[in-house]
C-alpha positions in Angstrom: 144.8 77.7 58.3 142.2 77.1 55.7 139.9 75.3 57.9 140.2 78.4 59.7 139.3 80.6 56.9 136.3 78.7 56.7 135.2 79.6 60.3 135.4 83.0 60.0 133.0 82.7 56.7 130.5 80.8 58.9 130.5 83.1 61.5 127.2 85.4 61.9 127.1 88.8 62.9 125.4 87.7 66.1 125.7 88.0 70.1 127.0 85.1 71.4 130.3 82.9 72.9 133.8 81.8 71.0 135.8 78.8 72.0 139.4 79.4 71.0 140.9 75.1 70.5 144.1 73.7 70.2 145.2 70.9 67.6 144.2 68.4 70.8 140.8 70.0 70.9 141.0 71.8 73.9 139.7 74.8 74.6 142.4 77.5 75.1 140.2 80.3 75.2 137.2 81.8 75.7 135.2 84.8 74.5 132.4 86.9 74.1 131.0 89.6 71.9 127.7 91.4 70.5 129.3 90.2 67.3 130.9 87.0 66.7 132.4 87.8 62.6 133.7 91.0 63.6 135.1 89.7 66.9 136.6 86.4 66.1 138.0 87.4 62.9 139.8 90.7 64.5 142.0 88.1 66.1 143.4 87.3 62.6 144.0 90.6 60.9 146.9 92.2 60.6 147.2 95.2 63.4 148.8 95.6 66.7 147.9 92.9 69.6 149.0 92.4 73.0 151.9 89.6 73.2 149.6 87.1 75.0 146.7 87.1 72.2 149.8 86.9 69.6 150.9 83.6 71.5 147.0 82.3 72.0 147.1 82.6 67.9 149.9 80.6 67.5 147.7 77.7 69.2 144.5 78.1 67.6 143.6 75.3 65.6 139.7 75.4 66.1 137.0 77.7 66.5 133.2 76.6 68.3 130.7 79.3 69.1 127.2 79.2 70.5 124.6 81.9 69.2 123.1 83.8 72.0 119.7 85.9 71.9 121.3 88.9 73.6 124.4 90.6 74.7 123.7 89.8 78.4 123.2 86.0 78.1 126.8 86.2 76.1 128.6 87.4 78.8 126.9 85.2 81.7 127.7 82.6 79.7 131.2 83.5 78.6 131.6 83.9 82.5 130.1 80.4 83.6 132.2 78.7 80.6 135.8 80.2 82.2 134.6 78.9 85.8 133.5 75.6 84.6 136.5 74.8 81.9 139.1 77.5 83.3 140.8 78.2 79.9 144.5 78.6 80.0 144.9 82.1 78.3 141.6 83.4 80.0 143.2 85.3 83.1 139.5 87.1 84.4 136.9 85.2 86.5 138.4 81.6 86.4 140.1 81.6 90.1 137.6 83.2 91.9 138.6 81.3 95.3 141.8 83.7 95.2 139.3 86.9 95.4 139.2 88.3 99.3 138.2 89.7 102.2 138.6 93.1 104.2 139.2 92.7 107.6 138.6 95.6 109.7 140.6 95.6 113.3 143.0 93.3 113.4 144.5 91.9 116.4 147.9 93.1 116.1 147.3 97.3 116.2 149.8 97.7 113.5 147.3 96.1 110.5 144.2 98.3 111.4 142.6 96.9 107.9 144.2 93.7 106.3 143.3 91.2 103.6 141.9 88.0 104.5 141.5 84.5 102.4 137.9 83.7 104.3 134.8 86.1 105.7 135.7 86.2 109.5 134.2 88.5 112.3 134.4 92.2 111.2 135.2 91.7 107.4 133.6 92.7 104.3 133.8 91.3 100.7 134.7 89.5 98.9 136.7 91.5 96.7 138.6 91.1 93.0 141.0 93.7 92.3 143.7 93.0 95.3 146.3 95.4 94.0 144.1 97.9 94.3 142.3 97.3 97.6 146.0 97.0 98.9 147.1 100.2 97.7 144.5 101.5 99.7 145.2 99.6 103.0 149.1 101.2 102.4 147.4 104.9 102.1 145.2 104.5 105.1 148.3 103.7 107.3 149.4 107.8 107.4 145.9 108.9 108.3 145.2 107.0 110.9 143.7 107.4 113.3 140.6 109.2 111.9 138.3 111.0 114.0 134.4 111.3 113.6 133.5 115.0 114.5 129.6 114.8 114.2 129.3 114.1 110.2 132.9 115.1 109.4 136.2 112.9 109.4 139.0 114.1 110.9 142.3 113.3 109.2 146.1 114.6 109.4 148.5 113.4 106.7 152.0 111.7 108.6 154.6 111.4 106.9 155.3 108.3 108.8 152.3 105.7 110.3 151.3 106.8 113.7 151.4 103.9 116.4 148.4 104.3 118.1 147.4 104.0 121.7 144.9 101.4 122.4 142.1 103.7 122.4 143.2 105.6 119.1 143.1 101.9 117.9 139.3 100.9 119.0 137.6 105.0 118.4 139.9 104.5 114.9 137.9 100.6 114.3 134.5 101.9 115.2 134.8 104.4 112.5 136.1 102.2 110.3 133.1 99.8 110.8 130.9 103.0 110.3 132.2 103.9 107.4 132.1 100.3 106.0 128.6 99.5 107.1 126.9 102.4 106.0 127.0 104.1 102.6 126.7 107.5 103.6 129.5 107.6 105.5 131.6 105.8 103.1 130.2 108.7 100.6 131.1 111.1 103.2 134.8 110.3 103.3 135.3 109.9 99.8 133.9 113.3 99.1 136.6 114.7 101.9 139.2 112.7 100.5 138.8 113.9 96.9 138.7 117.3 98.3 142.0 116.6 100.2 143.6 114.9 96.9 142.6 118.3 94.6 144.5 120.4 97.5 147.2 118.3 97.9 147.9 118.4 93.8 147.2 122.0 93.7 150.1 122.6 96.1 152.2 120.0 94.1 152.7 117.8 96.8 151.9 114.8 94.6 153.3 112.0 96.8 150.2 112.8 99.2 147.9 113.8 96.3 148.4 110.0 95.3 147.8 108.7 98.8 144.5 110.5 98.7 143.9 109.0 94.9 144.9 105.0 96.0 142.4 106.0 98.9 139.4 107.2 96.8 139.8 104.1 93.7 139.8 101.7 96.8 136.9 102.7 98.5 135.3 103.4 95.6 135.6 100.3 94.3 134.0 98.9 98.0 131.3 100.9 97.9 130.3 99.6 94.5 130.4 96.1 95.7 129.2 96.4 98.9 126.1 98.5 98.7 125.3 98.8 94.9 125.2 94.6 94.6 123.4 94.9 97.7 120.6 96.7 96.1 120.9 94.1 93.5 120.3 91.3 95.3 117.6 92.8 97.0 115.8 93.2 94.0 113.0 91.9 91.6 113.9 92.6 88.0 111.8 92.4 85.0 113.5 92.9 81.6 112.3 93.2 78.3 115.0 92.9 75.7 114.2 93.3 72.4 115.9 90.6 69.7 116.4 89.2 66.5 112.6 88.5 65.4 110.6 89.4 68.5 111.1 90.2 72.2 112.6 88.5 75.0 111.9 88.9 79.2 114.3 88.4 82.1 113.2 87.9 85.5 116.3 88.4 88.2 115.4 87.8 91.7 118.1 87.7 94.3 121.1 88.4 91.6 120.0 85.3 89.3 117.9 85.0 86.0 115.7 82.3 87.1 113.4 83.1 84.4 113.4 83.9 80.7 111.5 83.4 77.5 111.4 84.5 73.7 108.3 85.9 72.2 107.3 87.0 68.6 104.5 89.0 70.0 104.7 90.1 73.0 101.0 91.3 75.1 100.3 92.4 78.7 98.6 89.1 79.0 101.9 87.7 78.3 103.9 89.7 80.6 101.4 88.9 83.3 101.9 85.1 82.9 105.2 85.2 82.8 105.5 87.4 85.8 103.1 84.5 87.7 105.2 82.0 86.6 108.6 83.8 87.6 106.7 84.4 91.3 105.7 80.6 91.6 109.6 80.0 90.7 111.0 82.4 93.2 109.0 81.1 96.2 110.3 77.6 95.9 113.6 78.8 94.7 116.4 77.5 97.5 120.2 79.4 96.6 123.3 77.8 97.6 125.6 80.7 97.8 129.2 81.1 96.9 130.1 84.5 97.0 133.1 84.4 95.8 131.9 82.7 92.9 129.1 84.9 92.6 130.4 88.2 92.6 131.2 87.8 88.8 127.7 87.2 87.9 127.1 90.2 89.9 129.7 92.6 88.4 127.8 91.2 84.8 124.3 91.8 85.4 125.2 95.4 87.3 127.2 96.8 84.6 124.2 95.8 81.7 121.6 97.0 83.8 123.2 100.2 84.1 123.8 100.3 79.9 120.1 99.2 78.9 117.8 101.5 78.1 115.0 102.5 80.8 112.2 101.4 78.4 114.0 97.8 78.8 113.5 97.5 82.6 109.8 96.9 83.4 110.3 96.5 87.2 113.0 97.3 89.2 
């Protein structure tokens, strides 16, 4: 304990990654924070903690850390740390081969929309958060099959699933795929459903207000992976990210950082270098994707992107 004691006095008030280790030195956790001290040493005050943290402390016989520049770099890492060493009380990010597809059409009528281990024909991913992408699939079952009426979705809440004829089936998939593929209509239908939900609630039928709410989280939560890391990958970004003593820039081409740098003093002439240097980088730059992997990274750099100020992002 006292060699612990002294690891929370060395700690700086810094961003950066903490290693959690066990009396055989391995690594049992890992962490991340804007500031290490206040971070690290919350895990040893006295105050109310979930019970798996309250077991992790029982194991901690080390702490490592690595100083990071900024906030962003801290949680890359954290996230790259977890997939490389797969801690065993870290339960986010380190099994990314479980994460999923959504299959739309499947070739038994009764699974219009299932989940799916590998992208296949007609599927669209991949996805974390398979409770909630399930709950979704469920809720879908008692509208189907949904009807496109110009720009308008036709729906009718069953009480029980409707078997469909063959032809409900294949009008109910192309809309589906409509829906999935474009982000419009996936707006479209969230907006109806959300209407439907408030309706629903007002006339206290909550069993069907809370099919409409499974509904809306789920697509939701596809529409933010499918089109808004889209729009990310698609993108040149140039950040400026001020830090400790001076100024650093990002440049994120195709959902990666494959340029950064520190500067004291940073001058247009600088910024105009770097930006050559980032472009000589992206034209020879060859990406082996793993999506599932990847998505992660992705989920990272979307969320701090949309926290940074707009004087931070140069291009975009």
């Amino acid at each position: 304990m006292n060699q612990l004691k002294e690891k929370l006095k060395q700690l700086p008030s810094l961003p950066g990654v903490y290693k959690m280790l066990d009396s055989t030195g391995q690594i049992i956790y890992v962490g991340k924070s804007n500031c290490l001290k206040k971070r690290v040493s919350s895990y040893f005050t006295p105050s109310p903690k979930p019970a798996k943290i309250e077991k992790m402390i029982l194991f901690i016989n080390d702490i490592d850390y690595i100083v990071t520049d900024t906030h962003l770099e801290a949680r890359l890492l954290e996230c790259q740390l977890i997939k490389t060493i797969k801690p065993y009380f870290n339960a986010q990010m380190k099994n990314d081969k479980r994460y999923f597809y959504v299959k739309v059409g499947h070739s038994r009528q009764a699974h219009v929309l299932s989940i799916v281990p590998e992208r296949d024909a007609d599927t669209f991913g991949p996805f974390r958060r398979k409770q909630l992408i399930q709950s979704m699939i469920d809720s879908f079952t008692y509208l189907f099959p949904i009807v496109k009426k110009n720009n308008h979705y036709d729906f009718i809440y069953q009480t029980l699933p409707q078997i469909m004829s063959v032809e409900d089936f294949m009008n109910n998939k192309q809309t589906l795929m409509e829906i999935f593929l474009e982000e419009n209509k996936m707006l479209s239908l969230i907006n109806q459903l959300q209407l439907a939900m408030r309706e629903e609630a007002a006339h206290y039928h909550y069993e069907k207000a809370a099919r409409y709410r499974d509904l809306v989280n789920g697509l939701t939560n596809i529409n933010h992976v499918l089109h808004d890391y889209k729009r990310l990958l698609e993108k040149d970004i140039l950040l400026k990210i001020p830090v400790r003593d001076g100024e650093k820039l990002f440049y994120i081409s195709k959902g990666q950082i494959i340029l950064k740098k520190y500067f004291r003093a940073l001058s247009p002439i600088e910024i105009d270098k770097f930006l050559a240097e980032a472009n000589n980088i992206k034209a020879a730059l060859i990406i082996n994707r793993n999506e599932k992997a990847e998505i992660d990274f992705q989920n990272i750099l979307f969320s701090e992107l949309q926290a940074l100020p707009d004087d931070w992002i140069l291009l975009k």
